[in-house]
Every structure is written in C-alpha cells, then in structure tokens.
C-alpha positions in Angstrom: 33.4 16.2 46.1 30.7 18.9 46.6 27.0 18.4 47.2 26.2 19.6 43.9 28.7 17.6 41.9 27.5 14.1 43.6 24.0 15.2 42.6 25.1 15.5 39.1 26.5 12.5 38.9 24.1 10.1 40.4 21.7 12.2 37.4 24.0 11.7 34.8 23.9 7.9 35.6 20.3 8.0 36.0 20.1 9.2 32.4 22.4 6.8 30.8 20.4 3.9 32.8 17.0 5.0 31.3 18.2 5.9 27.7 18.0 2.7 26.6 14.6 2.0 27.8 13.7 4.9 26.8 14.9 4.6 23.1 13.0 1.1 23.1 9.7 2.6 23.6 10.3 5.2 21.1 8.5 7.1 19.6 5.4 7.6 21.7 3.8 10.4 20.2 3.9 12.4 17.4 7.3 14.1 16.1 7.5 17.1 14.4 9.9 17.8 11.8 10.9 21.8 11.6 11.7 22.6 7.7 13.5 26.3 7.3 11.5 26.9 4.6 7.9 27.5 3.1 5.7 24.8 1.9 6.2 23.7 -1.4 10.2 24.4 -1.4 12.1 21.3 -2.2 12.8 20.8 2.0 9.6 20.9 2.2 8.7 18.2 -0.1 11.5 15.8 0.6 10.5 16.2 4.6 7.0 15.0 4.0 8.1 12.5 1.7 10.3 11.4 4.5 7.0 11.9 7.0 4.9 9.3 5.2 8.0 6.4 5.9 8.5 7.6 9.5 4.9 7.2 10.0 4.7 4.2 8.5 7.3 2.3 10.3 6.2 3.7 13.7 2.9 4.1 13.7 3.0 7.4 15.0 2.1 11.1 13.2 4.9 13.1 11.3 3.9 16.9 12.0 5.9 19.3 9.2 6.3 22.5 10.6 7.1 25.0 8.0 9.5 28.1 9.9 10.7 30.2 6.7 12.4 33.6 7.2 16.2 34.9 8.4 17.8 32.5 5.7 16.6 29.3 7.8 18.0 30.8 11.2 14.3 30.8 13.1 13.6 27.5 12.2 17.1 26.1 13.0 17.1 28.2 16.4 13.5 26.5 17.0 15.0 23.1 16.8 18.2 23.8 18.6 16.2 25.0 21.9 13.9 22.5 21.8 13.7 19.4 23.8 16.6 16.6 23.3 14.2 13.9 23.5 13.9 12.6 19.5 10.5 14.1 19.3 12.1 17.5 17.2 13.6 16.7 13.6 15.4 19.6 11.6 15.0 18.7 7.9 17.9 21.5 6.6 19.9 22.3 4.2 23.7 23.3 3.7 21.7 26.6 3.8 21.6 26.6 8.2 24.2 24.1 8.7 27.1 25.2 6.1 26.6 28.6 4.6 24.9 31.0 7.2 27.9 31.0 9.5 29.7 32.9 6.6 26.9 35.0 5.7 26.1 36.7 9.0 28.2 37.8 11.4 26.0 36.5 14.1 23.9 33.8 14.0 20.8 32.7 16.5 22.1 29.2 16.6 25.7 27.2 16.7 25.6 24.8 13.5 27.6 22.5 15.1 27.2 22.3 19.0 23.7 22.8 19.1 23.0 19.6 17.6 23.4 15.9 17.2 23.8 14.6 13.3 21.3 11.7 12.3 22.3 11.9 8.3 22.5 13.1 5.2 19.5 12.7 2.8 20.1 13.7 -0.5 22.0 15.9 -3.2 20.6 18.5 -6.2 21.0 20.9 -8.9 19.6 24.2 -9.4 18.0 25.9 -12.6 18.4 29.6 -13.8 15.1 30.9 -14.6 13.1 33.2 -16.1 9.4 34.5 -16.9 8.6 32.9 -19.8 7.7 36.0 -21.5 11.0 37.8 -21.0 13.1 39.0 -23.5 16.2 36.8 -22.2 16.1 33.4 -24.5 19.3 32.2 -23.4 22.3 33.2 -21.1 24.1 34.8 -23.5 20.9 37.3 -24.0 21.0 38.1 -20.0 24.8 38.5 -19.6 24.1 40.9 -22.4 21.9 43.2 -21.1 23.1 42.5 -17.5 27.0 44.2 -19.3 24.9 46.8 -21.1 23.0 48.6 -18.0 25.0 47.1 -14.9 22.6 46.8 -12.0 19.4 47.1 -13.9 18.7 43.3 -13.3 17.4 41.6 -10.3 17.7 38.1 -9.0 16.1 36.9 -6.3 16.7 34.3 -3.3 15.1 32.2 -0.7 17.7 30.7 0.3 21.7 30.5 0.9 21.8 28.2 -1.9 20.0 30.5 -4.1 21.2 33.6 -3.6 25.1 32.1 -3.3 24.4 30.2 -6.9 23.6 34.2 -8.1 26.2 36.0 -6.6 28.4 33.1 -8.2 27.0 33.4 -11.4 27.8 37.4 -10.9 31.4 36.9 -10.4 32.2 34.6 -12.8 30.3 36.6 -15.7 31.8 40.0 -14.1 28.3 41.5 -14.5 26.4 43.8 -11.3 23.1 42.2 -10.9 21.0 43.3 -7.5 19.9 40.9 -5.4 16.4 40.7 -3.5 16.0 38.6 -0.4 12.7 36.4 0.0 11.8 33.7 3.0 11.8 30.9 0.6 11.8 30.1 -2.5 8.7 29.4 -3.7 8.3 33.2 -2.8 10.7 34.3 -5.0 9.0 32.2 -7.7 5.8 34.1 -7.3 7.5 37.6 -7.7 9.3 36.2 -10.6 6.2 35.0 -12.1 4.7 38.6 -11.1 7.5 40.5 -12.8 8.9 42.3 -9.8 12.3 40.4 -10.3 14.2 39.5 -13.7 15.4 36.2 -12.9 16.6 33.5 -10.4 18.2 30.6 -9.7 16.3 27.9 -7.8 16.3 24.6 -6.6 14.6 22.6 -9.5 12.4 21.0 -7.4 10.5 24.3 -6.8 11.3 25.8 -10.6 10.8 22.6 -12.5 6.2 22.6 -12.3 6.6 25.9 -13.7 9.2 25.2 -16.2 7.1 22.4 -17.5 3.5 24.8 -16.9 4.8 27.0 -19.3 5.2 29.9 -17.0 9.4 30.0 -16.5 11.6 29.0 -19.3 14.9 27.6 -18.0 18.2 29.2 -19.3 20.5 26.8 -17.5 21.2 24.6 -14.9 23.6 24.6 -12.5 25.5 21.3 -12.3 28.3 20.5 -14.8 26.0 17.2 -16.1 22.9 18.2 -18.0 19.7 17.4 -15.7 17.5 14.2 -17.1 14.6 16.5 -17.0 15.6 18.9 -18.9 17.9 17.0 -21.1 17.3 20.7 -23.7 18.9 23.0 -21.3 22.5 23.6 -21.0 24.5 23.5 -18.0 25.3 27.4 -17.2 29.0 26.2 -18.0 28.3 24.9 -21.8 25.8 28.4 -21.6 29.1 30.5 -21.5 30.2 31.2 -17.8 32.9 28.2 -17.8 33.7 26.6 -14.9 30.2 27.5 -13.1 29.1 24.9 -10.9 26.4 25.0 -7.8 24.3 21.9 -6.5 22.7 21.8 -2.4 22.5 19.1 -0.2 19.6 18.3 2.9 20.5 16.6 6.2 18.5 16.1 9.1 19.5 16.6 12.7 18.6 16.6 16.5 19.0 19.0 19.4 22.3 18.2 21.3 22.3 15.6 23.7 19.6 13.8 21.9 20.1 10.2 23.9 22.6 8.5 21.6 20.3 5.3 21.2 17.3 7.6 19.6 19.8 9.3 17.5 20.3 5.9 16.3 16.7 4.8 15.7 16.0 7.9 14.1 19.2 7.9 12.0 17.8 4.6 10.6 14.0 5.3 10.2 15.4 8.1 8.0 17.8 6.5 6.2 14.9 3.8 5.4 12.8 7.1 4.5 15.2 8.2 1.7 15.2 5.4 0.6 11.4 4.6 0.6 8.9 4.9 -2.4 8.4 8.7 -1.3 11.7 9.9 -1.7 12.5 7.7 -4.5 10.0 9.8 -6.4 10.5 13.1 -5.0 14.2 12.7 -5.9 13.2 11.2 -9.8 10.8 14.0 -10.2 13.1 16.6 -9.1 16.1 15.4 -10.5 17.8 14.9 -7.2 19.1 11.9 -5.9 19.3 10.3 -2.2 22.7 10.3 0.0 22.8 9.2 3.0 25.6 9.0 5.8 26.0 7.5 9.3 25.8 10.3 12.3 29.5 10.5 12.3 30.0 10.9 8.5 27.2 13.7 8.3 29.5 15.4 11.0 32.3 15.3 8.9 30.7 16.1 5.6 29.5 19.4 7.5 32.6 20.6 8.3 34.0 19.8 4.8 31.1 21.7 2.9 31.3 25.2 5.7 34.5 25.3 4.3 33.5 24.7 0.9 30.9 27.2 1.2 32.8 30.1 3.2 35.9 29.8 0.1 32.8 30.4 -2.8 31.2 33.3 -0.5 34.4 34.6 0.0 35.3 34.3 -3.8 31.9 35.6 -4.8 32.5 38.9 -2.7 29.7 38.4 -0.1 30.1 40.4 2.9 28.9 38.8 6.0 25.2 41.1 7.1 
C-alpha cells in the first residue's frame, strides 16, 4: 500500500469518526439557501417559508440567496461547488434537476452526482395568462389568431417549467408561437404586464396576485383538476387542447458528500418546514400542496421525472441549445 493511499485512509476514517459529532452540534452558523430564481418566484417564496421553520427549530439565520439566470444552472453550479458541510441548501425545481439536462447539450453542473438528496417539498399547477386588456378572452380566441398569423404570438419563460408548459401547449394545438427567454418568472410577468409579450404560462404562485389585481386574466390552467383558486377557469384541456397537462415540483438538495448524519438532520428540519404554518399557507395560497420524500425516494423520483421530462421535450420538438 503506497504512502498516499495510507494517508487517505487514516482521513477517510478521521471523517467518518467526526461526522457524527459534527452533525450533533449542527448547525452553528447561519445557512444559506441558493434559489435558481428571482425573488418573488414561487421557489422563492416556498424557500423563505421554509427559512422561517429552519430558523425556528435551530436557532440559527436562514440566508435566501436569490441566483436567477441560465435556466437555474448558476445557481445550481453555485451549490454544487460549494462546501459539503450542510451550511449550502439548493431550494430547486424539476427545472435544474430534471429538465435542463434535455435542454442543453452541456450543462455547468451534474444533476445527479453533484449532490446529495434531502427531499422533496411540494407539487403545483401552472396558469395560462394574459394582460388583462388583450383581445384573447379565452383559449379558443388565442389558438385563433395564433392559426391565423403563425408566429405572430409571443410567450415568454423563466423557467424549464414555463417555457416546456408553452412549447407543449404549441404541439398539441399545432399552432407556431415564438418563444422569449427571461431569468425568472416574475420577469416575464413584468414584460407581459408591459406588452412586450402576448402571453405566458406561469407558475400560479407568481401569476395568481395579478390575476386577482386585476392586471392578468387567466385563460387556463394547466392541471387536468380545476385549481381551488380559480374554481372559473378551465383546465387548458376542458379549454380545447385535450389531453394537455403540465404541473412542477421543488426539492431541496446538498452538495455531494454532505456527511450522511447532516443530510439527515436537514432532511428532517425541512420536512418539518413543509409542513410548518409557512408552507401550509404558501401552498393554500398558491394552490400547491406539500410532498415530501426520504433522501432515497427523492433520488428515485428524480430519475423518474428526467425521464418524464426528456419524453415531453422530446415530443414538444425542443432542440437541446
């Protein structure tokens, strides 16, 4: 055995020795959880939701850190190099850890061996929109001018979930709609509100205050089930494109070879956090609803959805940038 192997392995040991104490004295400082996308977006609001519980049940600051831009990649790049030591939280979305890899044809980051799972966190359902002054009352109205002047009409994106619940909504309807890239969201919102794009399909967490301030008027949502918030709007199926179904899920993970006994403790201080008073209301008020998994069943429900979400890319006609 060489030098340099017997060195590595009295270090190894070393490590597995201290982990535990380490994870018993965790966390001793602040942790900071990296969100992929702006402030405001629904990843946004469920992580500081999720902040406040942390906090609470360890006494020790949750720092949001809000890295939009490259479809989630700098923010998931961010966490992946950081240090494995608990203190580093990726809040995500099946946007970094399920849909990039089939978007891109390189990514900054490996999805699955550059982290540790700690769990799901919850499910939603999107919501086509519109300015509220647009001509477009219903679906019907924007499938038929999207038919009469083929790319004429512009949707835009700030995320994979977005802009794969348009390019869906495209191939299902047959209809040539262009497609505008934003950071986040909440950015697309504001050009939609501005009149530089015709319409969107967004997370309702981010459409729904403006749905209900008067400024978007919702044309359809994208789950098969009518949303409990907007019990008036039709699914997009019932709306005409049959079949048309699109929801998003957020999970939370770790650099790789996070110490398994503070992947633990943070697997459960989150799972407490979505279910805690925070969450609970971020989820009623966005028509969401918590999910949680053990580390091992996150893994698998990952690999399930990237192959979920490279068949609908694939079927939508998306070539990887």
């Amino acid at each position: 055995m060489t030098l340099h192997r017997r060195t590595w392995l009295v270090y190894a040991a070393a490590l597995s020795l201290a982990a535990p104490a380490f994870a018993q004295k965790y966390p001793e400082k602040p942790i900071t959880f990296i969100v992929p996308f702006a402030a405001g977006s629904a990843t946004d609001q469920l992580a500081r939701a999720l902040g406040q519980s942390v906090s609470a049940d360890t006494k020790q600051p949750v720092i949001v850190d809000n890295k939009a831009g490259a479809s989630g990649m700098l923010a998931a790049q961010a966490a992946a190099k950081a240090a494995p030591d608990g203190y580093t939280v990726l809040i995500s979305t099946n946007t970094t850890h399920a849909a990039n890899e089939h978007l891109f044809k390189k990514l900054s980051y490996d999805p699955v061996k550059d982290f540790a799972p700690l769990t799901a966190l919850g499910k939603g359902g999107q919501v086509l929109v519109v300015h509220v002054n647009s001509p477009y009352k219903s679906v019907a109205d924007l499938l038929a001018k999207a038919r009469k002047d083929p790319g004429k009409l512009s949707f835009g994106s700030g995320s994979s979930s977005s802009r794969v619940a348009g390019e869906l909504f495209k191939q299902m309807s047959h209809t040539d709609i262009l497609h505008v890239p934003y950071k986040s969201n909440p950015q697309a919102v504001t050009d939609l509100l501005g009149g530089q794009i015709d319409l969107m399909i967004t997370d309702t967490a981010t459409g729904l205050p403006q749905i209900k301030g008067g400024k978007l008027r919702a044309l359809g949502v994208s789950t098969l089930k009518r949303s409990a918030l907007l019990p008036d709007v039709p699914t997009i199926d019932e709306a005409g494109v049959k079949g048309y179904e699109m929801s998003y899920w957020f999970a939370a993970y770790v650099p790789a070879g996070t110490p398994a006994p503070v992947v633990q403790r943070l697997h459960d201080l989150l799972v407490a956090g979505a279910r805690g008073a925070a969450a609970t209301a971020f989820f009623e008020s966005t028509g969401s609803e918590a999910f949680t998994t053990t580390p091992e069943g996150l893994s698998k429900f990952q690999h399930d959805e990237a192959q979920k979400w490279g068949r609908i890319i694939k079927a939508a006609g998306i070539e990887p940038e």
